[in-house]
Each structure stands twice: as structure tokens, then as C-alpha cells.
DRENPA-3360 file (N, C-alpha, C; in nm, 2 decimals, always signed):
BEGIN
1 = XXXXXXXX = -6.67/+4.37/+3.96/-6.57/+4.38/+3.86/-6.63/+4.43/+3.73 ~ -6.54/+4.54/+3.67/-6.61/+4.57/+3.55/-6.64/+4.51/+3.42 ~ -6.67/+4.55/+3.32/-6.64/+4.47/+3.17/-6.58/+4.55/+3.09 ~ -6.53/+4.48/+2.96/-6.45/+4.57/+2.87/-6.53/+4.65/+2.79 ~ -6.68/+4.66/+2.83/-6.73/+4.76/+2.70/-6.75/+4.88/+2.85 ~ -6.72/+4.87/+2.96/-6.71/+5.03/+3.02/-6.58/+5.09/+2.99 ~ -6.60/+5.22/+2.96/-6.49/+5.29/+2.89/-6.42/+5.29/+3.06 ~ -6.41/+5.36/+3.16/-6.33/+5.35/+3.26/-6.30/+5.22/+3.28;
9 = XXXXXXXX = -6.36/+5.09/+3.31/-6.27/+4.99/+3.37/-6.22/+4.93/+3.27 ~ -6.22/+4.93/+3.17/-6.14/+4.88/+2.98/-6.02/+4.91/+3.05 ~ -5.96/+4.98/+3.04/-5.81/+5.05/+3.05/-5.77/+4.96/+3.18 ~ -5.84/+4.93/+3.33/-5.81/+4.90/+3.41/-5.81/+4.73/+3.34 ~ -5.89/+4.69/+3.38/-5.87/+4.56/+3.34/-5.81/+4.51/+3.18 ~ -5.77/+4.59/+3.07/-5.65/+4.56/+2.99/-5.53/+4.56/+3.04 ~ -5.51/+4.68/+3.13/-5.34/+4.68/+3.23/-5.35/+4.55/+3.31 ~ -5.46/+4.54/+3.38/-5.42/+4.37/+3.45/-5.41/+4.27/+3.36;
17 = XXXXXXXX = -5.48/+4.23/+3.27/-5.46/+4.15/+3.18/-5.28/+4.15/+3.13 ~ -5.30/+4.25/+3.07/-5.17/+4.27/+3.05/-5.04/+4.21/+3.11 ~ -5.08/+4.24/+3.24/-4.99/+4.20/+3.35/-4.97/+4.06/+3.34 ~ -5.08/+4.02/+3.38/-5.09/+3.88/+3.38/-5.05/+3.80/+3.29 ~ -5.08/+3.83/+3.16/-5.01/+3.73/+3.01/-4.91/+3.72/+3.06 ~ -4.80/+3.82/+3.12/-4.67/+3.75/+3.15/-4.62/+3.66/+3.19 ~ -4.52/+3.58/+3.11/-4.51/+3.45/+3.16/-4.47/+3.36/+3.06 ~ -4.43/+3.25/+3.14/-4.34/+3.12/+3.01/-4.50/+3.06/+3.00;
25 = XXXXXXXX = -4.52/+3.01/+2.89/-4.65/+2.94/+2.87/-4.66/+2.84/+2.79 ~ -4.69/+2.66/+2.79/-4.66/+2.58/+2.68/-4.80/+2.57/+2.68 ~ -4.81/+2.54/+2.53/-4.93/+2.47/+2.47/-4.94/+2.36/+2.52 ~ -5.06/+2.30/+2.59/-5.14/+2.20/+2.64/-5.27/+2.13/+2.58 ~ -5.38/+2.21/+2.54/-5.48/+2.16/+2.48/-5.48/+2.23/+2.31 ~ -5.53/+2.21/+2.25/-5.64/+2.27/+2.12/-5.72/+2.18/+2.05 ~ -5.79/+2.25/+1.94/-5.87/+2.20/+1.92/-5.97/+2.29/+1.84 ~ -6.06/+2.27/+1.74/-6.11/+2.32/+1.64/-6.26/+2.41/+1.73;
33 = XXXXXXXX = -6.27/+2.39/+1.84/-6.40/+2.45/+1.96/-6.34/+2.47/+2.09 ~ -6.38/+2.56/+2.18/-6.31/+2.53/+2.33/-6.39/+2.35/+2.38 ~ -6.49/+2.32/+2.27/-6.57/+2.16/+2.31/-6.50/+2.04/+2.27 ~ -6.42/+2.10/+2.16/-6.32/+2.00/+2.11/-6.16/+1.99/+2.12 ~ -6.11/+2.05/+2.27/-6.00/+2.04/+2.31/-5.95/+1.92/+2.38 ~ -5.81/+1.86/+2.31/-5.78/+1.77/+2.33/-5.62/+1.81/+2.37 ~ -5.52/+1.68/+2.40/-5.43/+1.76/+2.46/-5.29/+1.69/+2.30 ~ -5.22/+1.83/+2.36/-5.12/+1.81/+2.18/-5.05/+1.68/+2.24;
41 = XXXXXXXX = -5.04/+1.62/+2.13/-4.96/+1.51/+2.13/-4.97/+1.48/+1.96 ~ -4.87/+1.40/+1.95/-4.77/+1.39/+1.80/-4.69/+1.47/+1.73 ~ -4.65/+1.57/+1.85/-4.58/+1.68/+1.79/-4.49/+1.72/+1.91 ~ -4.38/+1.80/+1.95/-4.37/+1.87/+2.07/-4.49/+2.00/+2.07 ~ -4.48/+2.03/+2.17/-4.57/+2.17/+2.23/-4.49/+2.29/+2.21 ~ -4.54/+2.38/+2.19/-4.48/+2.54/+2.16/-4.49/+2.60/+2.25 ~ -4.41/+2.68/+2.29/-4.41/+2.72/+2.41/-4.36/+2.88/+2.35 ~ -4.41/+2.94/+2.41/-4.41/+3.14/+2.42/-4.37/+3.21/+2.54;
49 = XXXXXXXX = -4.27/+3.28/+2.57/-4.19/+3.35/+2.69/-4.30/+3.51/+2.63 ~ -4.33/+3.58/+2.73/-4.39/+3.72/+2.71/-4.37/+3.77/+2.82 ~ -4.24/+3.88/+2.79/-4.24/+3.96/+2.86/-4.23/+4.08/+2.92 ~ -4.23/+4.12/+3.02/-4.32/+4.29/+3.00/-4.31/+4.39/+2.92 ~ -4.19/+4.38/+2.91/-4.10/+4.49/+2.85/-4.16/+4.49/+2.70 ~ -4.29/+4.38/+2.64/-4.31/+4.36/+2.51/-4.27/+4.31/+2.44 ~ -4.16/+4.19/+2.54/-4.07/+4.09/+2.38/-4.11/+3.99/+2.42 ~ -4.07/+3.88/+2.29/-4.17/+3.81/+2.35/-4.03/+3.68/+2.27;
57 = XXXXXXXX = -4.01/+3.55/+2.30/-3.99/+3.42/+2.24/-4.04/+3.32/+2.22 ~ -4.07/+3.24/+2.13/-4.12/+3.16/+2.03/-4.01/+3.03/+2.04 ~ -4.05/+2.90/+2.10/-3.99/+2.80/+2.09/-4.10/+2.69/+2.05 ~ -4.01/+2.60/+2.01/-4.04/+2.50/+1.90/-3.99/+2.40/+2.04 ~ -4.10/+2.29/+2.04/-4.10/+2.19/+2.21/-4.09/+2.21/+2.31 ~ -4.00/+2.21/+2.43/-4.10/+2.25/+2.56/-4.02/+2.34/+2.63 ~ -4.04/+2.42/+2.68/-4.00/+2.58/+2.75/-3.86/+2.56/+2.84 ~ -3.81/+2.38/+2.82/-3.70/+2.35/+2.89/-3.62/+2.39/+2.85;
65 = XXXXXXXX = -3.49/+2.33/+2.89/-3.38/+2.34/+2.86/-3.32/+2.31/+2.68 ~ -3.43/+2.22/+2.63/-3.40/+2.13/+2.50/-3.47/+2.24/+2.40 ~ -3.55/+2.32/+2.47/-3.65/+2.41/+2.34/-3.55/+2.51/+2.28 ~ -3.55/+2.50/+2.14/-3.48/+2.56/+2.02/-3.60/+2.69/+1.99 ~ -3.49/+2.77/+1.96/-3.60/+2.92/+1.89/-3.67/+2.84/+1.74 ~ -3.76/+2.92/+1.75/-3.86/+2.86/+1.60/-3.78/+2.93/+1.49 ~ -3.69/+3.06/+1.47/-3.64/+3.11/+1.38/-3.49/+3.12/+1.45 ~ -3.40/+3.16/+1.33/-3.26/+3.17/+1.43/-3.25/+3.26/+1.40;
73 = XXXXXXXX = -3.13/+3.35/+1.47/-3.08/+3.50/+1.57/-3.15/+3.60/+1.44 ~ -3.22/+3.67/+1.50/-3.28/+3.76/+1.39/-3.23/+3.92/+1.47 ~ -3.22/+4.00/+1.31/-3.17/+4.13/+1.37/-3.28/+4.22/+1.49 ~ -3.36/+4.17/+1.48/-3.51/+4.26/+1.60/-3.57/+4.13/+1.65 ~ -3.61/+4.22/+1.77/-3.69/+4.09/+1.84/-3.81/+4.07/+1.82 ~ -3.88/+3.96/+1.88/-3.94/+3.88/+1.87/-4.06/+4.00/+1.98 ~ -4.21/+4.06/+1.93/-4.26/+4.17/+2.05/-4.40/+4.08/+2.03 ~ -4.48/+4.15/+2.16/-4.62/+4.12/+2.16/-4.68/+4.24/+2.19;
81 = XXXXXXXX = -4.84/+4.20/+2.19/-4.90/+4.36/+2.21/-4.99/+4.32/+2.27 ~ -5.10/+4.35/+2.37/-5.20/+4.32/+2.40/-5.29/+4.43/+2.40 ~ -5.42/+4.44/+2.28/-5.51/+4.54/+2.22/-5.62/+4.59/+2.35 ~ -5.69/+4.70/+2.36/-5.83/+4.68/+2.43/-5.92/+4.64/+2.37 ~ -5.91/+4.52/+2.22/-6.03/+4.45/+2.19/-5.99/+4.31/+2.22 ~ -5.89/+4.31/+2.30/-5.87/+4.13/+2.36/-5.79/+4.09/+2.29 ~ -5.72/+4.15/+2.16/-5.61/+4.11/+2.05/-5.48/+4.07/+2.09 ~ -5.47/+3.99/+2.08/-5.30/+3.96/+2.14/-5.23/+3.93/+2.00;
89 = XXXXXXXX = -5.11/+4.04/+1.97/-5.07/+4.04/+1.84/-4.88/+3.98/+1.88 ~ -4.90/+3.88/+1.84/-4.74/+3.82/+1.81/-4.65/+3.87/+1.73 ~ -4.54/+3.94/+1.70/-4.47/+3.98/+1.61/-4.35/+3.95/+1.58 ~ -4.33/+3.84/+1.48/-4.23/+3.74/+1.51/-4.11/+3.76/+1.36 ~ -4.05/+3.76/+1.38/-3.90/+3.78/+1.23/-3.89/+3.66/+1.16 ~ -3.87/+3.69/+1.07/-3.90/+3.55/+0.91/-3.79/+3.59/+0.88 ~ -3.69/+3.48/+0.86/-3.56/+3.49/+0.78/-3.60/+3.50/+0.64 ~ -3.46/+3.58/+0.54/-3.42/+3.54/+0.42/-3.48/+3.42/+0.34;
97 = XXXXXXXX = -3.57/+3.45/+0.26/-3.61/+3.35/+0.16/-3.58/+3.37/+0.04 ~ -3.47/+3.42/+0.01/-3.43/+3.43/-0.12/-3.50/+3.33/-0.25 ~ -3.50/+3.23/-0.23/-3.58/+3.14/-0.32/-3.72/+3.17/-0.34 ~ -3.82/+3.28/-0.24/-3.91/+3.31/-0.26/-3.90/+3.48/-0.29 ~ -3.79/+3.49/-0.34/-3.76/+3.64/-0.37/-3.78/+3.71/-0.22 ~ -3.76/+3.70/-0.11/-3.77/+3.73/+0.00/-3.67/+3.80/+0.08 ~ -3.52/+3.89/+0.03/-3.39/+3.89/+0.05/-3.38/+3.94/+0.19 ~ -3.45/+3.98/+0.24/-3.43/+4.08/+0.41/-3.55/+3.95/+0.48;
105 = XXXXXXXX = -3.48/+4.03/+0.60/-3.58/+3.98/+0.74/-3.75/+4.07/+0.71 ~ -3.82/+3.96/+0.78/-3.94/+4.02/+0.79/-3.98/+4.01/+0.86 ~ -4.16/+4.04/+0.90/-4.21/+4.02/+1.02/-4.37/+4.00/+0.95 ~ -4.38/+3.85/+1.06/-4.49/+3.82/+1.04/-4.57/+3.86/+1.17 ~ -4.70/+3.91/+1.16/-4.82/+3.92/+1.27/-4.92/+3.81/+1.30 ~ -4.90/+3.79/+1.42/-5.00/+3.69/+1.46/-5.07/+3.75/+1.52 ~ -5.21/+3.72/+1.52/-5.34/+3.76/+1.60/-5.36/+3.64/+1.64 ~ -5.45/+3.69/+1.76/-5.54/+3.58/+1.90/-5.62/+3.67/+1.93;
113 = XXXXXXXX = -5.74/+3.60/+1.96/-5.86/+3.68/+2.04/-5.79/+3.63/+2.18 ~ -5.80/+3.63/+2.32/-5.78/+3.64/+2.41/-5.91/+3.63/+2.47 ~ -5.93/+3.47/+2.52/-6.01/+3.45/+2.55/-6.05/+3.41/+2.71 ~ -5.91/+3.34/+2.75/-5.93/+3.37/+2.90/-5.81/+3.36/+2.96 ~ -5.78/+3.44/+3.05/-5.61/+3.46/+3.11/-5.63/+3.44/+3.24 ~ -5.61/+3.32/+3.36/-5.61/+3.31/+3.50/-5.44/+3.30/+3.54 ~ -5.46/+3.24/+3.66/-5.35/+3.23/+3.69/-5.27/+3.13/+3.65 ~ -5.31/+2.99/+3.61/-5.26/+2.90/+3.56/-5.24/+2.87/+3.42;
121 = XXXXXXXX = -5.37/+2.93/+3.33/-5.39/+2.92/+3.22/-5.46/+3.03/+3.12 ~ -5.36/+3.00/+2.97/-5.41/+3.10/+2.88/-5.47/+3.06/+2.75 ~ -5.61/+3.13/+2.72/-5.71/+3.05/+2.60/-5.67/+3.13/+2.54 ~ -5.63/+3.10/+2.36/-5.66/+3.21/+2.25/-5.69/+3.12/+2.15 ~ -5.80/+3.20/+2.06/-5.84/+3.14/+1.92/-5.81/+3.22/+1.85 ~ -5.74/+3.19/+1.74/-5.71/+3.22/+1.60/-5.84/+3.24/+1.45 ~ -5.91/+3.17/+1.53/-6.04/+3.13/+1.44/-6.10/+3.27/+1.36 ~ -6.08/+3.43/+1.46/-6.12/+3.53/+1.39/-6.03/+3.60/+1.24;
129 = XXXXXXXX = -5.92/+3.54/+1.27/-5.80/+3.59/+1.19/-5.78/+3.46/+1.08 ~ -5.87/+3.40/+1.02/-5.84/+3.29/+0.89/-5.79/+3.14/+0.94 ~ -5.77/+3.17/+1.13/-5.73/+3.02/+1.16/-5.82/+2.95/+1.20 ~ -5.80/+2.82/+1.27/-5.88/+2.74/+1.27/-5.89/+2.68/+1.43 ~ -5.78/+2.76/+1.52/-5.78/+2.67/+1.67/-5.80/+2.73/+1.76 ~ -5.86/+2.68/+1.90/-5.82/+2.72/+2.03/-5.76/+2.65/+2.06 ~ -5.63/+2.71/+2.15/-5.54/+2.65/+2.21/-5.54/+2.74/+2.35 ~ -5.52/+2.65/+2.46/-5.52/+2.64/+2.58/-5.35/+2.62/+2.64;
137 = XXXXXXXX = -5.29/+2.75/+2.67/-5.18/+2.72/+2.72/-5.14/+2.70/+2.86 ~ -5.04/+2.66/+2.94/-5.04/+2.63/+3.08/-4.90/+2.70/+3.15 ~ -4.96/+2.83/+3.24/-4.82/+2.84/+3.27/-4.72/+2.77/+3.31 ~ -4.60/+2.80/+3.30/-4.47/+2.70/+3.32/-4.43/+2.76/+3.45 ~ -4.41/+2.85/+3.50/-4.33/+2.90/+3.59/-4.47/+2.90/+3.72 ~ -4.57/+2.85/+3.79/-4.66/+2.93/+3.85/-4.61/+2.98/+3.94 ~ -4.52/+2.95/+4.01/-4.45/+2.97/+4.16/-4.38/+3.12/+4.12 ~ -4.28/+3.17/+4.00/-4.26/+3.28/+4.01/-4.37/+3.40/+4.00;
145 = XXXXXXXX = -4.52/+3.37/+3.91/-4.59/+3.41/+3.94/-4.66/+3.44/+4.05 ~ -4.68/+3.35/+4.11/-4.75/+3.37/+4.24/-4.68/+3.47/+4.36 ~ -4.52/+3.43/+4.33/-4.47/+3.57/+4.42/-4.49/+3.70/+4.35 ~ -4.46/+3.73/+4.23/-4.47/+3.82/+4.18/-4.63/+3.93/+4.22 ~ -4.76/+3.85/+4.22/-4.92/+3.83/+4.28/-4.92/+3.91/+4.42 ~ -4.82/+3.77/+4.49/-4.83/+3.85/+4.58/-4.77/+3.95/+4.67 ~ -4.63/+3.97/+4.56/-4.57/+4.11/+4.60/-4.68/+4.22/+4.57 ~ -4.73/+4.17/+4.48/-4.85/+4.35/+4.39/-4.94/+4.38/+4.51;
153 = XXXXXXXX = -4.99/+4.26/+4.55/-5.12/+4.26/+4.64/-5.03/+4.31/+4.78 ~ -4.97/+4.28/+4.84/-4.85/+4.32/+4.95/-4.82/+4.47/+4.94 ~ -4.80/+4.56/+4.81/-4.76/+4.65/+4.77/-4.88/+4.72/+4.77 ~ -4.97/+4.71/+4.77/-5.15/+4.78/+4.76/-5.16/+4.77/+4.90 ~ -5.20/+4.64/+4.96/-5.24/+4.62/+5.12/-5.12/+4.76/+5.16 ~ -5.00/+4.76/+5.17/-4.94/+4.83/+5.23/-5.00/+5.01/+5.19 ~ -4.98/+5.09/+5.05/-5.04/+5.17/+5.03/-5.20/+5.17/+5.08 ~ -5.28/+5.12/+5.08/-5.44/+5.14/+5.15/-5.43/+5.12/+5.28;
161 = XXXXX = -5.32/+5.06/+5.37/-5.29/+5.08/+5.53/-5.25/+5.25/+5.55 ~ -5.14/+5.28/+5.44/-5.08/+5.41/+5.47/-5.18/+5.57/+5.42 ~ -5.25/+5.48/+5.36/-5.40/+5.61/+5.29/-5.49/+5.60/+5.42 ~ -5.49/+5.52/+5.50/-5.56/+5.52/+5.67/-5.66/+5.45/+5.58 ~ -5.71/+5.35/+5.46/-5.83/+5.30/+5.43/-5.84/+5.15/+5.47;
% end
């Protein structure tokens, strides 16, 4: 497997990466270290939908049925990006703050280093960007994922049978 400082397998393994962030994801651990991760409690968990297409939703408690958008109906959606320096940029709409002279929608950027993406779980720290956490998310859905896996791998096995490899 390559690394991300070869200029040919970068591109390859950002597209998988890529791939993979997709998905419902709640917050489970953080913590000011990956050594000082604890699990959230005294709060609900945030939960993030990212989906291919680059949009992405932002809920406020848990990825159920009860979880409320963190902002309400905004004219543009809610996108993500995922950089080839591991950046995962959130791009999320700020209502009207008139009180802060604020009169239109905005858009705030979030940065994450992207630190590790498996099948069950996603690390990002803030810590490069003026924050202060890693947070450890947990896919919500793993079963749609897992078909999804193994249609891709089904879809290759099948092409490398029909290439005679």
C-alpha cells in the first residue's frame, strides 16, 4: 500500500478515502490527545451525514430519528471536501445575525486533519486549525456500508475475472 507523499498513489488512496468518509457518523470519544479520549457524555453527540455527492448534514444529538439540524432550512447546503493533505473541510450556513450586523446567510469553514478513516471509525483533530480536540466518530449505518464494500470489491473481482487476470 502506498503513502500520501507518492505523487501516484496520493490521488489513489485520497479517492478511497474519499469513498469511505461516506456515511452517518456520531461522535463517540474526544479528547484534548488521541491519549486523552474519553467518551462524550453531558451533552448529546453530534452526528454528521457525508454524502458523495459533497453535501454533507450537521445534527445536534443522535443521527436518530430525534436529531434536529444544528441550523434551520438554509438557502445552500450544507458541503464537505476532502483535501490531498488529509483536510476535511465542513462548509456549514450561519443564519441572519442581524444583532451582530450579520443580515444574509453565511458560511462558516471547518477544518479536520483526518486522521484515521476504517470501516467502523472516523478520527479528526481540529488542533491544527486553533482547536483544541480529537474526536473519534462511529459509523452509524455499518451494514449499509459493508454492502456498499462489498458490491465495489464484487465489481473489481468481476472486471479482473473478465481482463483473464
Amino acid at each position: 500500500m502506498g503513502g500520501w507523499g507518492s505523487p501516484t498513489t496520493a490521488k489513489g488512496l485520497l479517492a478511497q478515502w474519499q469513498e469511505n468518509i461516506v456515511g452517518d457518523w456520531l461522535e463517540a470519544l474526544s479528547g484534548v490527545d488521541l491519549l486523552c479520549l474519553q467518551p462524550v457524555t453531558g451533552r448529546a453527540p453530534m452526528a454528521i451525514r457525508l454524502r458523495a455527492d459533497g453535501t454533507a448534514a450537521t445534527r445536534a444529538g443522535t443521527a436518530g430519528e430525534h436529531a434536529v439540524p444544528s441550523w434551520p432550512e438554509a438557502p445552500f447546503p450544507e458541503t464537505w471536501d476532502l483535501a490531498e493533505d488529509r483536510v476535511l473541510t465542513l462548509v456549514l450556513p450561519v443564519p441572519p445575525m442581524p444583532e451582530y450586523e450579520m443580515p444574509d446567510w453565511t458560511r462558516e469553514r471547518m477544518r479536520f486533519d483526518v486522521l484515521a478513516v476504517t470501516d467502523l471509525s472516523l478520527t479528526l483533530s481540529d488542533r491544527r486549525f486553533d482547536g483544541e480536540m480529537v474526536t473519534v466518530w462511529r459509523r452509524v449505518n455499518p451494514d449499509e456500508y459493508n454492502r456498499r464494500k462489498a458490491a465495489e470489491y464484487q465489481r473489481t473481482l468481476e472486471k479482473r475475472l473478465a481482463e483473464g487476470l
